[in-house]
C-alpha positions in Angstrom: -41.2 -13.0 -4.2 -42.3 -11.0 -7.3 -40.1 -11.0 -10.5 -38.1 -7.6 -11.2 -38.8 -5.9 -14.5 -36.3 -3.7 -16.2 -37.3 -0.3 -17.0 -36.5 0.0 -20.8 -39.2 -3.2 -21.1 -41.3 -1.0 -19.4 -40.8 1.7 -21.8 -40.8 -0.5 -24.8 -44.3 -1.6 -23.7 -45.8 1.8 -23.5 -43.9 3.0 -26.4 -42.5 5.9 -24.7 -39.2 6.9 -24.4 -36.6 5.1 -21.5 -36.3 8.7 -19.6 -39.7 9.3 -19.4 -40.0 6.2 -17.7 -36.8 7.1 -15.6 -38.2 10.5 -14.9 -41.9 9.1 -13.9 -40.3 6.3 -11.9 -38.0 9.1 -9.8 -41.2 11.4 -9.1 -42.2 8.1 -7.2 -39.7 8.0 -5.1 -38.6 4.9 -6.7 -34.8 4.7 -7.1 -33.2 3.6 -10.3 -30.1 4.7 -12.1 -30.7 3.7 -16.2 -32.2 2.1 -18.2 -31.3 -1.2 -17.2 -32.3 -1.1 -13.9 -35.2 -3.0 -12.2 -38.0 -2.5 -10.4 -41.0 -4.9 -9.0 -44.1 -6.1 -10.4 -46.1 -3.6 -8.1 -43.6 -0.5 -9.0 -44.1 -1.3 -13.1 -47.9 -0.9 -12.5 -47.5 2.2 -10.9 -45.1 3.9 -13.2 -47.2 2.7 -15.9 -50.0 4.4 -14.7 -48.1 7.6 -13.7 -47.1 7.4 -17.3 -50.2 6.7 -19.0 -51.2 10.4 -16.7 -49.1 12.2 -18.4 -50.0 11.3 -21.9 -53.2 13.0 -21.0 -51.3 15.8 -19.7 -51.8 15.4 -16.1 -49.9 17.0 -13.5 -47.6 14.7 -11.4 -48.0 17.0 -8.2 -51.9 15.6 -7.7 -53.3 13.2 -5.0 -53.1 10.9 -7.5 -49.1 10.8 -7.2 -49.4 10.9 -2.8 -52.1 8.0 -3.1 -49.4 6.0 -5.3 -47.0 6.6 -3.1 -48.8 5.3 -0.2 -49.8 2.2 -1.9 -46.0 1.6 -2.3 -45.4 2.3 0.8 -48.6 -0.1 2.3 -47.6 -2.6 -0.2 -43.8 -2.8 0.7 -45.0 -3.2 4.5 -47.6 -5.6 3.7 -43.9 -8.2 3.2 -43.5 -8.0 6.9 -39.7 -8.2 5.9 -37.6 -8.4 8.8 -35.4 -5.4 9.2 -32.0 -6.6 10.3 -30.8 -3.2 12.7 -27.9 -2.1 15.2 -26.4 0.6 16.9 -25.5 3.6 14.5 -27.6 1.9 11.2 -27.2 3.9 8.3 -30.0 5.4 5.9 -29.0 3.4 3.3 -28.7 0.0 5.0 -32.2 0.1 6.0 -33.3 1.2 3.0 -31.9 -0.9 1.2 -33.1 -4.0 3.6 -37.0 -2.5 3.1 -36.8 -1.9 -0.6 -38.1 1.4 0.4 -36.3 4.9 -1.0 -34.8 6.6 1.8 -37.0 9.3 1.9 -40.1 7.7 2.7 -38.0 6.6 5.8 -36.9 10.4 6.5 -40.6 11.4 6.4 -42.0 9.0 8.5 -39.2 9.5 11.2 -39.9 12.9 11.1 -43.5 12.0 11.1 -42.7 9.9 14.5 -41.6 13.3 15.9 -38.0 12.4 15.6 -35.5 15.3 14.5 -33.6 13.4 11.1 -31.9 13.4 8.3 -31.1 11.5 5.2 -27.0 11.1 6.4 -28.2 10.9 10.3 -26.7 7.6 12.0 -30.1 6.1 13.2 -30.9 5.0 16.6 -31.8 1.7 17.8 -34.7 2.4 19.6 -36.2 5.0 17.2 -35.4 2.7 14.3 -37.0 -0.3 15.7 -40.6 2.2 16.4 -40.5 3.8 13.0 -40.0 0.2 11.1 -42.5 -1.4 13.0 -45.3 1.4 12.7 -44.3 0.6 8.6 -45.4 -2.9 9.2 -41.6 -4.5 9.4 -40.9 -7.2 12.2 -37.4 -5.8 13.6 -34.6 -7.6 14.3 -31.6 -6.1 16.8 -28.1 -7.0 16.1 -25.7 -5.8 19.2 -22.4 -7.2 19.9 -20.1 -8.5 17.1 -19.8 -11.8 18.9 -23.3 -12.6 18.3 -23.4 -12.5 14.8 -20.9 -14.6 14.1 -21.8 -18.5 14.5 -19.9 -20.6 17.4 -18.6 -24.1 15.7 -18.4 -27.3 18.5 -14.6 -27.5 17.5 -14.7 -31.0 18.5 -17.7 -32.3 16.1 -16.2 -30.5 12.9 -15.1 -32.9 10.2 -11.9 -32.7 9.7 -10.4 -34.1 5.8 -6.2 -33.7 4.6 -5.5 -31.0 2.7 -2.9 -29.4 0.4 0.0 -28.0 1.8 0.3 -24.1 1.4 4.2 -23.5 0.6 5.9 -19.6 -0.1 8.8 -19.3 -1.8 11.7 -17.0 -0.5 14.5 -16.1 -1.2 16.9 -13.1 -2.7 16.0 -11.0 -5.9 17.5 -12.8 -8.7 18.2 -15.9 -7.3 15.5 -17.7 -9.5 12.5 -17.6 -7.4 9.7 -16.9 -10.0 11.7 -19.3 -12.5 11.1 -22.5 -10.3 7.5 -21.3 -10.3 7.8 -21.0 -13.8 8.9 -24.8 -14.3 6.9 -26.2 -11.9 3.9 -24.7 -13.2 4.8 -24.6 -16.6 4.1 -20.8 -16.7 5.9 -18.2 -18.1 5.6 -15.2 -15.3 8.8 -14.3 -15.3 9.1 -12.5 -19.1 5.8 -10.4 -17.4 7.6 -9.2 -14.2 9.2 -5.7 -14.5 12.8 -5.3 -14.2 12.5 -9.4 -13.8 11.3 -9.0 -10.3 7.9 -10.3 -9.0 5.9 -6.7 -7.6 3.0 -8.8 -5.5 2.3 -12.1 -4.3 0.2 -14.6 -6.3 -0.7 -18.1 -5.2 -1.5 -20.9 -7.4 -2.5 -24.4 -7.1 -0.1 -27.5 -9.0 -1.2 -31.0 -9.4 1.9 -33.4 -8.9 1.0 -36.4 -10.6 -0.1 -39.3 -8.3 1.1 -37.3 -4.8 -1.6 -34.7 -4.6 -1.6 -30.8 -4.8 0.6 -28.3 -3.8 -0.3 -24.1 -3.6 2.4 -22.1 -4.2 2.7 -18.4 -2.7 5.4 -16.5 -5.0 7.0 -13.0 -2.9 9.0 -10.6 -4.1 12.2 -10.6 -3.7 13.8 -7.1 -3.3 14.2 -5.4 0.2 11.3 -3.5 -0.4 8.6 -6.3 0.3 9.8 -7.4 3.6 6.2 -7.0 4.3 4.7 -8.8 2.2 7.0 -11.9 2.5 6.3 -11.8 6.2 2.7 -12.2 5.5 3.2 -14.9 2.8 5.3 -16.7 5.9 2.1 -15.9 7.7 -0.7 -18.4 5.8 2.3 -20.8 4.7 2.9 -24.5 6.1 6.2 -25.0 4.3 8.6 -22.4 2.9 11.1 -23.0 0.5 14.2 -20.9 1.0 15.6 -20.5 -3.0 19.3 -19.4 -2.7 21.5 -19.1 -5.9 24.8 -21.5 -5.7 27.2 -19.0 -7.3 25.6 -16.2 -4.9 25.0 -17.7 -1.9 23.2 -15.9 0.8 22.7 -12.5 0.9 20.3 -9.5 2.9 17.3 -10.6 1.8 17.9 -14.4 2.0 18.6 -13.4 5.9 15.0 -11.4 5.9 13.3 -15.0 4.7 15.2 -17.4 7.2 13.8 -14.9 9.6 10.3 -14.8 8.6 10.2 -18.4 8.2 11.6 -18.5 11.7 8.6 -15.8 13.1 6.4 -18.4 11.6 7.9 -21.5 12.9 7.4 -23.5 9.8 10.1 -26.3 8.1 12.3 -24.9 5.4 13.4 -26.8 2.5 16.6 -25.1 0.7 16.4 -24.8 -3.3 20.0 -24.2 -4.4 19.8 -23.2 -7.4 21.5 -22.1 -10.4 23.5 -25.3 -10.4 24.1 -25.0 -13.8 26.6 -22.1 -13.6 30.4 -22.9 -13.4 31.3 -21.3 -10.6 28.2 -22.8 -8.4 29.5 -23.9 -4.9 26.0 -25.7 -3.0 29.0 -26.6 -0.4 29.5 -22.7 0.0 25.8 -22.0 0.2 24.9 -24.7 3.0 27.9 -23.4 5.0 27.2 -19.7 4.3 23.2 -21.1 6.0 24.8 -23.0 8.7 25.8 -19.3 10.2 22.6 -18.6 9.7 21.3 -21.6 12.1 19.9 -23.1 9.1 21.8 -26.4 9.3 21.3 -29.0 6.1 20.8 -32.8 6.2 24.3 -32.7 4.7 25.9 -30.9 7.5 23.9 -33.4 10.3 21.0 -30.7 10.7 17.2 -31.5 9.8 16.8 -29.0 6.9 16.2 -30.4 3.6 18.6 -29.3 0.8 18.3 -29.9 -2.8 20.4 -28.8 -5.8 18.5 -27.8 -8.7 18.8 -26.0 -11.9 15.0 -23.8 -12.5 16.5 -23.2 -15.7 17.2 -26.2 -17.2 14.8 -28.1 -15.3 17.1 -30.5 -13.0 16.3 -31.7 -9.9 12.6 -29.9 -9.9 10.5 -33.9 -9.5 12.9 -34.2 -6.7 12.1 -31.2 -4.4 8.4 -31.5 -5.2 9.0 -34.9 -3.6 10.5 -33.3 -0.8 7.5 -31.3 -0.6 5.0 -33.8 -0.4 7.2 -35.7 1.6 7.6 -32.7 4.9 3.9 -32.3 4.4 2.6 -35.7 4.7 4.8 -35.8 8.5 3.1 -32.7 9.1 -0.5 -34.4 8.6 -2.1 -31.1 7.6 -5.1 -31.1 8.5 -8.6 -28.7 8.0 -12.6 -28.6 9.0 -14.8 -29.2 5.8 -17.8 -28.2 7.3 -19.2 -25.2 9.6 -18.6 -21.7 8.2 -15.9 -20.8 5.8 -12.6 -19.3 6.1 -9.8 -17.2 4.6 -7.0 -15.2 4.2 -6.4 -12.0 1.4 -3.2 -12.4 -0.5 -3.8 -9.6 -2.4 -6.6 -7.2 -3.4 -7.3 -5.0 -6.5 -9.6 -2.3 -7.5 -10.8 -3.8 -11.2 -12.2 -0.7 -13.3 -14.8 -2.9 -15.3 -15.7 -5.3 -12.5 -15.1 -3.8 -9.1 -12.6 -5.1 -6.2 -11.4 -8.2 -6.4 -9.1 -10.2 -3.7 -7.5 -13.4 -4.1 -8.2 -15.5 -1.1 -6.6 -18.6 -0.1 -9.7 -21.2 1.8 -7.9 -21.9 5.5 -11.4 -24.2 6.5 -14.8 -25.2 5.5 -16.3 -25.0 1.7 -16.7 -21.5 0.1 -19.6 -21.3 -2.0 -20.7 -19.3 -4.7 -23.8 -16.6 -3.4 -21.9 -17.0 0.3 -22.1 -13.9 1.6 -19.1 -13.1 4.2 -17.3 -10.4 6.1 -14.0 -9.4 5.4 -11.7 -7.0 7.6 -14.0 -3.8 7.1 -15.3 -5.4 4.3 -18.6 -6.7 3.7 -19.4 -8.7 0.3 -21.4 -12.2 -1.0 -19.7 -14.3 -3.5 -20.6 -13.1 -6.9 -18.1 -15.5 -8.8 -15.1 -17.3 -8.1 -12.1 -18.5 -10.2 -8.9 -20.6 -9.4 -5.3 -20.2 -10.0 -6.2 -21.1 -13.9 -8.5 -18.6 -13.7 -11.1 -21.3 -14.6 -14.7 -20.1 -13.0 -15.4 -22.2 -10.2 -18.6 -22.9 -7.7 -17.0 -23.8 -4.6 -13.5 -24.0 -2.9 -12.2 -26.2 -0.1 -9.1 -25.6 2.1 -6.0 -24.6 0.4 -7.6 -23.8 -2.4 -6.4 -20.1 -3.8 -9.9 -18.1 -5.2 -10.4 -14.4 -6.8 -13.4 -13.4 -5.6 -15.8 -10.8 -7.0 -18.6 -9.4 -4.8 -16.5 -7.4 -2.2 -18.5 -4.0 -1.5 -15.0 -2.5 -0.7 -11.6 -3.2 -1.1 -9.8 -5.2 1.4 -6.7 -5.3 2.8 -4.0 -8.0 2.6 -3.7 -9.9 5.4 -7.4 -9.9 6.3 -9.8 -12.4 7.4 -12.8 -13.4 5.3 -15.1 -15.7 7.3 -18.6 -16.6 5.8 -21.8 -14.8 7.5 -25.6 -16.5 7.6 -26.4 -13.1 6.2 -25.3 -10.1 4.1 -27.0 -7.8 6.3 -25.1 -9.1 9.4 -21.4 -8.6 8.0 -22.7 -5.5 6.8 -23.4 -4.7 9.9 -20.1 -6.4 11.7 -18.4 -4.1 9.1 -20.0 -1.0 9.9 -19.3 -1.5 13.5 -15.3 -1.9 12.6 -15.3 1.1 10.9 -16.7 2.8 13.4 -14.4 1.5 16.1 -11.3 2.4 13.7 -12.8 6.0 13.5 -13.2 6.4 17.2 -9.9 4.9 18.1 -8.0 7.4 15.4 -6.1 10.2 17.0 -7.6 14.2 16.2 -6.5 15.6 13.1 -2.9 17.4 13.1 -3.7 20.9 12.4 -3.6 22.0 8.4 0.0 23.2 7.5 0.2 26.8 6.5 2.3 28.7 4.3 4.3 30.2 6.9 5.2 26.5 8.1 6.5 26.0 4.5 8.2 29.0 4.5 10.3 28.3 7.6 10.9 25.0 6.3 12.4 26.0 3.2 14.3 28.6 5.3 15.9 25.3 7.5 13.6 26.4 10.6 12.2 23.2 11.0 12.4 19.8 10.4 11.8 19.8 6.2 9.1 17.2 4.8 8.4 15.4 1.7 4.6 14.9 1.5 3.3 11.6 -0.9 0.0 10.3 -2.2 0.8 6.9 -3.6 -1.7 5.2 -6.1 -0.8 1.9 -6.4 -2.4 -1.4 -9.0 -2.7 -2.9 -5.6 -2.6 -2.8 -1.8 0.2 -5.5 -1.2 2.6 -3.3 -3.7 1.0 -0.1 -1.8 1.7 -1.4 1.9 5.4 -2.8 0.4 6.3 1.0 -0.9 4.6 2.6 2.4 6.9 0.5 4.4 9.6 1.1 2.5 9.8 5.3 2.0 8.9 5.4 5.4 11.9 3.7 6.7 14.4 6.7 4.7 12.9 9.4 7.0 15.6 10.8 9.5 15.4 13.3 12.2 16.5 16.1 10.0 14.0 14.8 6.7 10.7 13.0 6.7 8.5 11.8 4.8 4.8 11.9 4.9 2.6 9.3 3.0 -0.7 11.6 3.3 -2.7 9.3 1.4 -2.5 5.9 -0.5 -5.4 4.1 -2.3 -5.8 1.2 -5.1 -6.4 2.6 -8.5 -5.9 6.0 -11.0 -4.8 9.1 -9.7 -8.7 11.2 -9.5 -9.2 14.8 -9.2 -9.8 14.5 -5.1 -5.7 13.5 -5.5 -5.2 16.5 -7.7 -7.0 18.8 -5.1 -5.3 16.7 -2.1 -2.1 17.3 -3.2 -2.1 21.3 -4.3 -3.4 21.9 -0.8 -0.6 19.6 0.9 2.4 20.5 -1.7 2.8 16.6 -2.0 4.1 14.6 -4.7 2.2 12.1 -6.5 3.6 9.1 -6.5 1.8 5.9 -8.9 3.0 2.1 -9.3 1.7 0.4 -12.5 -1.2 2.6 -13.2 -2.2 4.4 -15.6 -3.2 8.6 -15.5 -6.3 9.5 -17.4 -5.2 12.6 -20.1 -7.9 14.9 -18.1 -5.8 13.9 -14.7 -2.8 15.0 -16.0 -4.1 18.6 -18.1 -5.3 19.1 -14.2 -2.3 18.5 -12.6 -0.1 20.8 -15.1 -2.6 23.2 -14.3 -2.1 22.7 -10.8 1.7 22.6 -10.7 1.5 19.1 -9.2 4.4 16.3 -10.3 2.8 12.8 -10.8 5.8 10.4 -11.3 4.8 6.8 -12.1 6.5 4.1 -11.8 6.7 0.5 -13.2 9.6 -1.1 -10.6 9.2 -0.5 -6.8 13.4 0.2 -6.4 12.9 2.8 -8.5 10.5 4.8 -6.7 12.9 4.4 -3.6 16.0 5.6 -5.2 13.6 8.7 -6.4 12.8 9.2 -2.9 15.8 8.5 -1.5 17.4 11.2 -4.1 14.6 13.8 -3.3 15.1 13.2 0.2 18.9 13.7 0.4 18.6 17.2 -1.9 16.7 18.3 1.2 19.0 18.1 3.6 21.3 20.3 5.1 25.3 20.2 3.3 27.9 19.4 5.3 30.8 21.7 5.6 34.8 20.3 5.2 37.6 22.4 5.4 40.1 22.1 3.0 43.5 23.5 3.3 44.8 25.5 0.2 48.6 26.3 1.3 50.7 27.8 3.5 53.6 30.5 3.8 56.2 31.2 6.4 56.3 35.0 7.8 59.5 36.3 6.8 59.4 40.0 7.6 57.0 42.6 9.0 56.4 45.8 7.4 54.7 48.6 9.2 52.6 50.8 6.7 50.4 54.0 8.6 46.7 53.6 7.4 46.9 50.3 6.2 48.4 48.2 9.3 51.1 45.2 9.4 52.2 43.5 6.3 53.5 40.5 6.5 56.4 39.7 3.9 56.1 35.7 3.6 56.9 32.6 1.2 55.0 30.5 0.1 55.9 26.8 0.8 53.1 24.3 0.4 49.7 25.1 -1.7 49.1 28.1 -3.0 47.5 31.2 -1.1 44.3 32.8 -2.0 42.9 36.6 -1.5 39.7 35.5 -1.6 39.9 32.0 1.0 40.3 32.6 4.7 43.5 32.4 6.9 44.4 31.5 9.7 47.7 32.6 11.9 49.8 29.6 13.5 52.6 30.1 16.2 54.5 27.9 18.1 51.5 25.0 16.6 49.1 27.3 18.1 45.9 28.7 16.1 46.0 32.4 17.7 43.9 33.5 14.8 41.4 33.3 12.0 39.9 35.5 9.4 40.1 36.7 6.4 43.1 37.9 4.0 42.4 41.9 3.8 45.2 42.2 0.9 47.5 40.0 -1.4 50.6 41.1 -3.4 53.5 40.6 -5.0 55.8 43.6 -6.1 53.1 46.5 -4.7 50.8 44.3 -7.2 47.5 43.3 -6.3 47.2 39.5 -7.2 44.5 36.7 -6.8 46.8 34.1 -5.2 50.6 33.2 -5.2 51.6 29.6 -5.7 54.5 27.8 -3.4 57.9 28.8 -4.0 56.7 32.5 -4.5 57.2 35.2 -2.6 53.9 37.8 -1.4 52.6 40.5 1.3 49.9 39.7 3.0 47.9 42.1 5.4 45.1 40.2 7.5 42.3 41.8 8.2 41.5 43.3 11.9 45.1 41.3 13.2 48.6 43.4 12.8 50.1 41.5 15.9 52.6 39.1 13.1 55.8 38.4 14.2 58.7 36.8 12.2 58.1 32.7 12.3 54.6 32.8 12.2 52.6 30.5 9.4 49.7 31.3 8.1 47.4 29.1 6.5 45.2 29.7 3.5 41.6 27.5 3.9 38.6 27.0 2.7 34.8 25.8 3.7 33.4 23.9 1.1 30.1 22.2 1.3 28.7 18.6 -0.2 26.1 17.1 -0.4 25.2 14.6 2.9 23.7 10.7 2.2 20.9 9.7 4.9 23.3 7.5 6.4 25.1 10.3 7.5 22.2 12.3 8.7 21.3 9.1 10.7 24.9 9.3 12.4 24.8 13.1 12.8 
């Protein structure tokens, strides 16, 4: 294969300057992007002669440029490169297979007879004629099955490997901090508010036993998600619950997921160092729980430990290594490598990145794999030191660079013979995703928002969250989504790794949303476009605090409830019959006070017989706001002058206050 020159050598060479070279390279057809792009041995003698033309002042538009051309073309053919194609190939894919610029492809298919564009899904048939008239051997890749090797389960070598353990547990009861010891870290100090906001995984050596890989979830309600998918890749979970706390919510949640993943638990009680810990209270407080300890004649491992000052922590890494060597965990070493995304994010200088954790055979640096939607090859790899590394076995946690996309927690990376085939594999997802997804609700209007506002319909809170990454973005989806009621909802119109862009701004002045970012950071010229938008970005550094927010906004929007609250009442004493103005009631006053401007109500015989409003109050022909108990007054009700002597009436009032989303779940 020929080496690949970089155009500013190119340019140095001639002497010229870099654009000119750029510019001359373009007029080829010949894609580049800067200066430090590359292009072949047969492309540099090309641009060097369409260069050396227009020193002498040549025009590019000659035969001379159309002969070029075609000798790139006849000399990218004469390769007899297979072209790797299926159903709906992109442009770009097979451009990119035949080192050709799209283009040429367009012309020729057009030359073929066929009706195309540059952004036209290509047909397999049409494909396979046009890339074989340019010399390509073709090679058709159909169903997904196919392209992914079959391993004789039975022949695989199969070598011990390191237990995979999650740690669980309520927020606050010290989860991070036995990471912290064990590892000798110091995450803890880094976590805002104290409380872990996505799962890591990390490998630790335990002298003369082996290795263990930790997989540290958050703790607070809000991540039930992401510590059901930590229970997901996990053999062993340990179950940290704080002695003076005992168990609470969210040590429930983690019993359960450990549970949904039928894996062992060992119990961490912790905070042993506190005077009033009670590990008796916490193993009974787990035997309702169906978690029943050693202690208490179950099978469940319990240890006592102190994170903090370091007791007990040799012991349950014994007990560790101990549950996994009866488990006799077990993985393939050879065949095609797999894994599991713990978490993904979008790096601004590098690209996405995922950390993986190896489930079988040997990952490789240059592998090139499929990933979810994703396609990718290996680029680099490093462990939980974030030491570079060339390979990694089962069990072993990786970040990997060399994803084309961003995945998504929770998907499966398996290693592909070829780029071009989990390319294709991933194109094929994304086209079945597209197909399966229901047709677009309608755009909302102004009138919708109007009668909205007005309490027509159902009122809506629209969101785009920007998250640092998708485990904390799928955590605070679940989350916000859950505080929707009949009466409010809320609508998470988009979500995405990374800043808030200018598509977000535009997004959210045509959806009246909110913008809603998690530990990221808003560019100046973001923010100068969102004042000048009218569009709130709120960000965020603890997830808790996003739902409170929410949960705030959310219960502004709903509809107050109305109490009545009674203000007095006064006994009818006499009636006084006054022409033009109606009955007057002479009362007294006996509990409350009375109020002109509250509404009454007439009682008899501990019958309502009827309510309005109070048309006069006096005292002494004087017109008066209200008359306290013990006072005398006339009242004349308004549209009633059937009082008799006996009757009470009742001063009242509606007041309204504010409704929680409990309530409005109730209602």
């Amino acid at each position: 294969m020929s080496s690949k020159i970089r155009i500013y050598e190119i340019a140095k060479e001639l002497g010229v300057e870099n654009s000119e070279v750029i510019g001359e390279a373009r007029e080829l057809g010949i894609e580049v992007k800067s200066h430090s792009s590359t292009v072949t041995e047969e492309e540099s003698e090309l641009i060097k002669q369409g260069v050396a033309e227009l020193k002498k002042g040549k025009d590019l538009k000659t035969k001379t440029q159309k002969k070029r051309k075609k000798a790139m073309e006849d000399s990218a053919a004469e390769k007899k490169k297979t072209i790797l194609i299926r159903e709906n190939t992109e442009i770009e894919d097979i451009a990119s297979q035949a080192e050709l610029d799209k283009e040429i492809i367009v012309k020729k298919f057009k030359k073929a007879g066929f009706s195309f564009s540059s952004d036209k899904k290509l047909d397999i048939e049409e494909a396979a004629l046009v890339l074989e008239e340019l010399g390509y051997k073709v090679k058709i890749n159909t169903a997904e099955k196919e392209k992914i090797k079959e391993v004789d389960e039975e022949k695989r070598k199969y070598k011990l490997r390191a237990p995979v353990v999650t740690v669980m547990g309520h927020v606050d009861h010290g989860k991070t901090q036995l990471l912290d010891t064990i590892r000798k870290t110091d995450v803890i100090k880094r976590e805002s508010g104290g409380i872990t906001q996505h799962i890591g995984a990390s490998k630790v050596t335990v002298e003369g036993k082996g290795d263990i890989v930790f997989i540290d979830t958050p703790g607070h309600e809000a991540f039930t998600a992401m510590r059901a998918r930590g229970a997901q890749v996990t053999d062993i979970v340990v179950l940290v619950v704080a002695a003076d706390d005992g168990v609470m919510p969210q040590t429930v949640e983690a019993i359960n997921h450990a549970r949904s993943a039928d894996v062992p638990v060992i119990v961490a009680i912790n905070k042993m160092d506190l005077p009033d810990a009670s590990a008796e209270k916490v193993r009974t407080q787990l035997s309702h729980n169906n978690i029943i300890t050693e202690e208490y004649g179950g099978d469940v491992i319990s240890v006592e430990i102190s994170a903090k000052e370091n007791k007990n922590i040799d012991e349950i890494l014994e007990m560790i290594m101990l549950q996994a060597e009866m488990m006799e965990l077990r993985a393939p070493v050879d065949g095609p490598a797999k894994g599991v995304v713990i978490e993904s994010e979008l790096d601004k200088r590098i690209g996405p990145t995922a950390t993986v954790i190896i489930t079988e055979g040997i990952l490789n640096r240059g592998d090139a794999f499929i990933c979810g939607m994703v396609a990718g090859k290996v680029k680099a790899m490093a462990d939980s030191s974030n030491k570079r590394v060339k390979k990694a076995g089962p069990s072993t946690p990786v970040s990997i660079l060399g994803f084309e996309d961003l995945p998504q927690t929770g998907d499966k990376l398996v290693v592909m013979e070829e780029r071009t085939q989990a390319r294709g594999i991933a194109q094929e997802r994304r086209d079945e995703m597209q197909s399966a997804k229901p047709k677009q609700a309608e755009k909302i209007t102004l009138e919708d928002l109007r009668k909205q506002l007005m309490g027509e319909e159902k009122k809506e809170l629209n969101i785009i969250l920007k998250t640092d990454m998708t485990g904390s973005m799928e955590a605070i989806k679940d989350s916000v989504m859950k505080l929707s009621t009949d009466e409010v909802k809320i609508n998470v119109i988009h979500s995405g790794v990374g800043s808030v862009t200018k598509k977000d701004i535009m997004l959210a002045s045509a959806s009246d949303a909110v913008i809603i970012g998690f530990n990221i950071s808003v560019p100046g010229s973001i923010k100068k476009e969102a004042e000048k938008e009218g569009i709130q970005i709120r960000k965020y550094r603890i997830i808790y605090d996003i739902i409170e927010d929410i949960k705030k906004a959310l219960e502004g929007m709903l509809k107050p409830a109305e109490e009545e609250v009674s203000l007095g009442r006064a006994e009818v004493k006499k009636i006084f019959k006054i022409s033009g103005v109606g009955t007057i009631a002479g009362c007294g006053v006996f509990n409350g006070v009375i109020r002109r401007n509250a509404s009454a109500r007439v009682i008899r015989d501990s019958r309502i017989i009827y309510e309005g409003n109070l048309a006069a109050l006096k005292r002494f022909k004087k017109d008066v706001s209200e008359v306290a108990s013990g006072y005398e007054c006339g009242m004349n009700i308004e549209n009633f002058n059937d009082i008799k002597v006996g009757d009470v009436i009742e001063s009242y009032e509606i007041r309204e206050r504010k409704r929680t989303l409990e309530e409005a779940r109730k209602d």
